[in-house]
C-alpha positions in Angstrom: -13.3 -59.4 -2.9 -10.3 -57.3 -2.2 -8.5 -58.6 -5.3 -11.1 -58.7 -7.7 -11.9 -54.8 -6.8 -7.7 -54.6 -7.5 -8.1 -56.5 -10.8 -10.8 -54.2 -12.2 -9.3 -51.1 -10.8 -6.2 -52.3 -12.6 -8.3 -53.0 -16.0 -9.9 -49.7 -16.0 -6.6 -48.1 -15.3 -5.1 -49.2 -18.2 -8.6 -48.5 -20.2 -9.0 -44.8 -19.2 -6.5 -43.5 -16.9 -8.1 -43.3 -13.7 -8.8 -45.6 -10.4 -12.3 -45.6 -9.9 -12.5 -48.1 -7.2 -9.4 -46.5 -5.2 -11.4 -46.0 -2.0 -13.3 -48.8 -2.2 -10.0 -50.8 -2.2 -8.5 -48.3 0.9 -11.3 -49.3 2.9 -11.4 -52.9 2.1 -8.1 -52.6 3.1 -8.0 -50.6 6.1 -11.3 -51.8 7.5 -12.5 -51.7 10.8 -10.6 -55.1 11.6 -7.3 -53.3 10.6 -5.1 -53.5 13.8 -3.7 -50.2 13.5 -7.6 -48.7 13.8 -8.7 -51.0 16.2 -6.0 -49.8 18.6 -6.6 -46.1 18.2 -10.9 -46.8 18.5 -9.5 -48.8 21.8 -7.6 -46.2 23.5 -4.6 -48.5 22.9 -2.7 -46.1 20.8 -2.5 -42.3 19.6 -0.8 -42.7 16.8 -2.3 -42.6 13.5 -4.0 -46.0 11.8 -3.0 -45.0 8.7 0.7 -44.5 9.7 1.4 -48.1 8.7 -0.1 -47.5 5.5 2.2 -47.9 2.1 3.7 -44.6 0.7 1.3 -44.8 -1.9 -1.8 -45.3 -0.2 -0.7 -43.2 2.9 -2.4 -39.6 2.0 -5.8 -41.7 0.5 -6.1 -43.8 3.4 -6.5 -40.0 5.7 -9.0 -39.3 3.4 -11.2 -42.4 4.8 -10.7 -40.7 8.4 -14.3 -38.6 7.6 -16.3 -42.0 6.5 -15.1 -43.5 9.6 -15.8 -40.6 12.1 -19.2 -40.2 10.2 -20.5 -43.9 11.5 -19.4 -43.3 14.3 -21.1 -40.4 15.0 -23.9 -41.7 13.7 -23.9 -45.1 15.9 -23.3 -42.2 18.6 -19.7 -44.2 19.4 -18.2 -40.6 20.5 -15.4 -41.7 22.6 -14.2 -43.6 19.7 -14.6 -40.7 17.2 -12.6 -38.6 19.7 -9.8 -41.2 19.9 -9.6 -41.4 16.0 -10.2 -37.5 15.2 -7.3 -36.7 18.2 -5.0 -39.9 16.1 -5.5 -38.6 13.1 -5.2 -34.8 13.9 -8.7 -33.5 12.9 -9.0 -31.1 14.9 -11.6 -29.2 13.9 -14.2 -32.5 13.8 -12.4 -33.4 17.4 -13.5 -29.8 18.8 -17.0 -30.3 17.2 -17.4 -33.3 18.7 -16.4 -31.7 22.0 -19.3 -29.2 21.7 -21.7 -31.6 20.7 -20.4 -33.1 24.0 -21.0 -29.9 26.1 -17.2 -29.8 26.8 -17.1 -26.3 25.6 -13.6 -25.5 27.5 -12.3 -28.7 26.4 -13.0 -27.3 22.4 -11.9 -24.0 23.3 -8.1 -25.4 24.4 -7.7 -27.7 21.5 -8.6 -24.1 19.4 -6.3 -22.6 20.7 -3.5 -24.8 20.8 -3.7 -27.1 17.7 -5.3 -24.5 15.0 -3.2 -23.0 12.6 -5.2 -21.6 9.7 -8.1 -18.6 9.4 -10.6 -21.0 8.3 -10.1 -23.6 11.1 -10.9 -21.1 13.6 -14.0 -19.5 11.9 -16.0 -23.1 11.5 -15.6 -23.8 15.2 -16.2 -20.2 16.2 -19.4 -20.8 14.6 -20.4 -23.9 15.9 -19.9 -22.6 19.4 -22.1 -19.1 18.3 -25.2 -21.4 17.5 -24.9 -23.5 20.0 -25.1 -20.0 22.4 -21.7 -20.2 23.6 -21.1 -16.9 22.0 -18.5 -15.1 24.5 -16.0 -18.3 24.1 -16.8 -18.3 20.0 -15.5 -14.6 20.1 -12.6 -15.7 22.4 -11.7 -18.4 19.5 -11.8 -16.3 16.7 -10.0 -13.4 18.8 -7.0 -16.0 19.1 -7.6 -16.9 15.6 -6.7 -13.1 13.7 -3.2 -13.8 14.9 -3.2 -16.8 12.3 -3.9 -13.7 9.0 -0.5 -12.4 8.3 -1.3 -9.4 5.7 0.5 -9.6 2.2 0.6 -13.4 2.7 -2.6 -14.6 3.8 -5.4 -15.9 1.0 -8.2 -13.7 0.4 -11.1 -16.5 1.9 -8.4 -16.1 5.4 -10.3 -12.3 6.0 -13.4 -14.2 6.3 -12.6 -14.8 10.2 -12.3 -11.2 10.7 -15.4 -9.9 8.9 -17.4 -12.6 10.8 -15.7 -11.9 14.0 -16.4 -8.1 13.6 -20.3 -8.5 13.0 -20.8 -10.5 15.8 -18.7 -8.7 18.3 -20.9 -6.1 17.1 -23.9 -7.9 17.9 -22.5 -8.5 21.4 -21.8 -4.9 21.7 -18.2 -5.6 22.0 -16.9 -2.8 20.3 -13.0 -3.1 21.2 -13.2 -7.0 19.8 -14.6 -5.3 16.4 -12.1 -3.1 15.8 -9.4 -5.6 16.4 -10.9 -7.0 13.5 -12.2 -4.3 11.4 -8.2 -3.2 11.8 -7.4 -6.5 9.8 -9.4 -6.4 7.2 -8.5 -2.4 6.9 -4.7 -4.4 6.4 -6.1 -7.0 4.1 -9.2 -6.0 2.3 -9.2 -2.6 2.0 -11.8 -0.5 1.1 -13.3 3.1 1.9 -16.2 1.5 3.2 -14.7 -0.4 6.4 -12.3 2.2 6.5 -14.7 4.7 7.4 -16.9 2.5 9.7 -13.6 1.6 11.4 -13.0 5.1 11.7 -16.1 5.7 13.3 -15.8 3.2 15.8 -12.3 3.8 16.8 -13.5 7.5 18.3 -10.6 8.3 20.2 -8.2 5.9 19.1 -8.7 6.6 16.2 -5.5 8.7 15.3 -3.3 6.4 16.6 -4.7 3.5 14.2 -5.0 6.5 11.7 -0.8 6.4 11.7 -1.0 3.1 12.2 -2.5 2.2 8.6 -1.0 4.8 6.9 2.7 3.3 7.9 1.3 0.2 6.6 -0.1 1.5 3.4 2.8 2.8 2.3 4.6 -0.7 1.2 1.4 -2.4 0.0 0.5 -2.4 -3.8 -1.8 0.2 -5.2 -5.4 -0.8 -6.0 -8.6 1.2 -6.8 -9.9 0.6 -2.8 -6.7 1.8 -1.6 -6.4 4.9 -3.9 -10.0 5.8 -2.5 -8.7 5.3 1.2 -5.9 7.4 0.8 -7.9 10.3 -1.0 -10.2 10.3 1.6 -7.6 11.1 4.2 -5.5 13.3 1.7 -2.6 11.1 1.9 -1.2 12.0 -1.5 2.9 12.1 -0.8 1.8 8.2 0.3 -0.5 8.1 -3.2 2.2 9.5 -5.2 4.8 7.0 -3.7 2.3 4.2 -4.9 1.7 5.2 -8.1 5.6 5.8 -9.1 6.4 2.2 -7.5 3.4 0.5 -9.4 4.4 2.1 -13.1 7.8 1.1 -12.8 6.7 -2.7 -11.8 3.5 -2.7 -13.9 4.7 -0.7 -17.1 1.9 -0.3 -19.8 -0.3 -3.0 -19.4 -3.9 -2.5 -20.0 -5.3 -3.9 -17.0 -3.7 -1.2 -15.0 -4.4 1.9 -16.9 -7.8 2.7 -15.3 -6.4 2.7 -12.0 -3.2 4.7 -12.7 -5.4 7.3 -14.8 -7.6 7.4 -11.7 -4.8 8.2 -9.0 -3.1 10.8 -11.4 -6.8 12.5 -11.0 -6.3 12.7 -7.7 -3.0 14.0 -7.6 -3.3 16.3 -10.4 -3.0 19.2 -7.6 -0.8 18.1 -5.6 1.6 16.4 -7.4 1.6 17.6 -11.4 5.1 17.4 -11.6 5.0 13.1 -11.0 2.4 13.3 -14.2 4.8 15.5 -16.0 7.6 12.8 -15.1 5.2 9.7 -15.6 2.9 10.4 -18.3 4.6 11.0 -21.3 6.6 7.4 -21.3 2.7 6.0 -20.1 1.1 7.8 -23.6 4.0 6.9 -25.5 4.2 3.5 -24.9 0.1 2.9 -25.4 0.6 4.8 -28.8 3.3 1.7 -30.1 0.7 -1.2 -29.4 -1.3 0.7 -32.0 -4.7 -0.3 -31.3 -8.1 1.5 -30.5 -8.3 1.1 -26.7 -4.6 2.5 -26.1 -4.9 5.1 -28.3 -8.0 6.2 -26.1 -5.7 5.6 -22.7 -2.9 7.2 -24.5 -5.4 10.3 -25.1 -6.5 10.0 -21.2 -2.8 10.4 -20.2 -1.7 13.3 -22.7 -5.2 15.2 -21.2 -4.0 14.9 -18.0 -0.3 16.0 -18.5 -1.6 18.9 -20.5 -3.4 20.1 -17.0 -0.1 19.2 -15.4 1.3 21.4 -17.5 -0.6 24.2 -17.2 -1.2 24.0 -13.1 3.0 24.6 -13.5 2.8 27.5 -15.8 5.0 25.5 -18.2 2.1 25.6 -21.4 4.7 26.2 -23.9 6.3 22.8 -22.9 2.8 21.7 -23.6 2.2 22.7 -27.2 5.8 21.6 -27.9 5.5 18.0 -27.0 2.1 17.7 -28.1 3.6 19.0 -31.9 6.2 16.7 -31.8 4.3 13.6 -30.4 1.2 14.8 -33.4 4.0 15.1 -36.1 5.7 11.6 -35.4 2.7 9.7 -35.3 0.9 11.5 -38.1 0.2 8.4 -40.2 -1.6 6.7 -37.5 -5.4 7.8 -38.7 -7.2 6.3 -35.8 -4.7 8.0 -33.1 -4.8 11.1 -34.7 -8.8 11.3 -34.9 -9.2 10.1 -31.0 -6.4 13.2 -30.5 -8.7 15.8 -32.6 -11.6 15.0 -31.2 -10.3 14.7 -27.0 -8.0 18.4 -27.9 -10.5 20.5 -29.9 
C-alpha cells in the first residue's frame, strides 16, 4: 500500500504540483508499529519518534503528533498521550491533558517552565479558568506578560494581557489588572485603557504616570498615542514625535491625517515646529499634483498661517503665501482648493 500511495503521489506531483497524499504516506510510514513511537507510548524513551525521521519528512511527520494524541485521547490512553505530548514538546496539549487529569500543579510548572510565547500561556490560562481553577489561571498568565516584550511583540501577543486584566477584574484583583492594563498601555495604546488604567492605579498612579511617559517618548507616533498624550498635556513629548515621524515618514499620504491632527494640538504650544515643518509638508503635497494633496497641502498652509499669526510674524505669512500662489499659478485645481480654504 505504502508504495502505491508513493506512486500516485509521485504521478500527481508531476501532474499539478502538489502532494496530496503526503500525510497519508507519513503515517503509513510512521505508524503505530514504528519503533521510534512505540518506545516513547512505552515509557522507553523521551526522545522524539520523529527524530529518526528523514530531513525531508522530519517537520511533516511533527505534524502527525496531533492525529496521534487525538486517538489517544479519545481511547482515553492518557499516560501514553503524556509520554508522546512531553517527547514531542507539546506543551500546551501536555498541560491540557494534565488538567483534564486534575493535576492542576503539575500544568501550572510545565507553564511556567516550558512556555515561551503570549499565546501559549493564554489557551491554558483559560482552560484552567473554566475548569474553576481560576486563582492558578491568573498565576499562569501573571508569569506569562513577562513573555510581551513592547516594540517587538505581535499584535494577537496583547491578547494575554487584555484577558488577564478582565478576569483579574472579575476576581477583584485589582493589583494583577494593572500589571496588565500597564502592558497593553505599552503595546496597544489608546485613551480608553489609558484612562481606566488611570483610574485604577489611584495612588500609584503618578509613578506609572512617569513611567509611560518615559516610554512614550521613543515609540512611533499614532492617532491613539497622540490622543494619550493630549490628554495629559504632554506636548514637548508630542512635538518630539511628530518632528521624528516627518523626518522618517516624509509626505506620504497615509500619514497626513495624523500629522495634521497633532499639529492641531500643538498649535499653542508649539507654532514655531509648524512654522519649521509645514511649509516643506505643503510643498511637497503640491509636486504630486493631484486633488487629495492639494486639499492636505491646503490643511497644512491653514495651520501655518495660525502659526504665524499666534507668533506675531503675519507679514511672514502673506509673503510666503504670495510667493507659494505666484509659483504654482498654473495649477487651476490647487489654486481653486487655495481660494476657496483662504477667502
Amino acid at each position: 500500500m505504502l508504495k502505491q500511495f508513493e506512486e500516485w503521489n509521485n504521478n500527481l506531483d508531476e501532474c499539478i504540483g502538489i502532494y496530496p497524499f503526503k500525510t497519508a504516506l507519513l503515517a503509513l510510514k510512521y505508524n503505530w508499529k514504528f519503533e521510534p513511537l512505540q518506545q516513547v507510548l512505552a515509557g522507553e524513551s523521551t526522545t522524539s519518534p520523529w527524530e529518526s525521521a528523514d530531513d525531508d519528512n522530519n517537520y511533516d511527520a511533527y505534524s502527525l503528533t496531533k492525529y496521534y494524541l487525538e486517538i489517544l485521547e479519545e481511547q482515553q490512553r492518557y499516560d501514553q498521550y503524556l509520554r508522546l505530548a512531553f517527547a514531542t514538546e507539546d506543551w500546551v496539549e501536555y498541560a491540557q491533558m494534565l488538567i483534564k487529569l486534575s493535576r492542576v500543579k503539575e500544568a501550572l510548572e510545565i507553564g511556567i517552565t516550558r512556555f515561551y510565547k503570549p499565546d501559549q500561556f493564554l489557551e491554558v490560562a483559560k482552560t484552567l479558568y473554566e475548569n474553576k481553577h481560576k486563582e492558578t489561571a491568573l498565576q499562569l498568565a501573571e508569569q506569562g506578560l513577562k513573555t510581551i516584550r513592547p516594540n517587538q511583540s505581535f499584535t494577537s501577543d496583547y491578547g494575554l494581557a487584555d484577558w488577564l486584566n478582565q478576569s483579574a477584574l472579575a476576581l477583584g484583583k485589582k493589583e494583577i489588572a494593572l500589571n496588565a492594563r500597564v502592558i497593553l498601555c505599552k503595546g496597544k495604546p489608546n485613551l480608553n485603557i489609558y484612562l481606566h488604567t488611570k483610574q485604577l492605579a489611584g495612588e500609584q498612579w503618578q509613578n506609572l504616570r512617569e513611567q509611560l511617559m518615559e516610554y512614550y517618548t521613543n515609540q512611533t507616533l499614532s492617532h491613539d498615542l497622540v490622543d494619550i498624550l493630549i490628554e495629559e498635556q504632554a506636548f514637548n513629548i508630542l512635538a518630539d514625535l511628530v518632528e521624528k515621524h516627518v523626518a522618517e515618514e516624509g509626505t506620504r499620504l497615509t500619514t497626513h491625517n495624523l500629522v495634521s491632527k497633532a499639529f492641531e494640538a500643538l498649535l499653542q504650544t508649539h507654532p514655531r515646529l509648524l512654522v519649521k515643518l509645514a511649509p516643506n509638508l505643503a510643498e511637497k503635497a503640491i509636486e504630486k499634483t493631484k486633488t487629495e494633496q492639494y486639499i492636505v497641502a491646503a490643511q497644512y498652509l491653514k495651520q501655518l498661517k495660525a502659526a504665524y499669526q499666534l507668533l506675531n510674524q503675519p507679514k511672514k505669512w502673506d509673503d510666503y503665501y504670495r510667493q507659494l500662489y505666484q509659483t504654482h499659478t498654473k495649477k487651476r485645481r490647487l489654486i481653486e482648493i487655495l481660494n476657496g480654504t483662504f477667502k
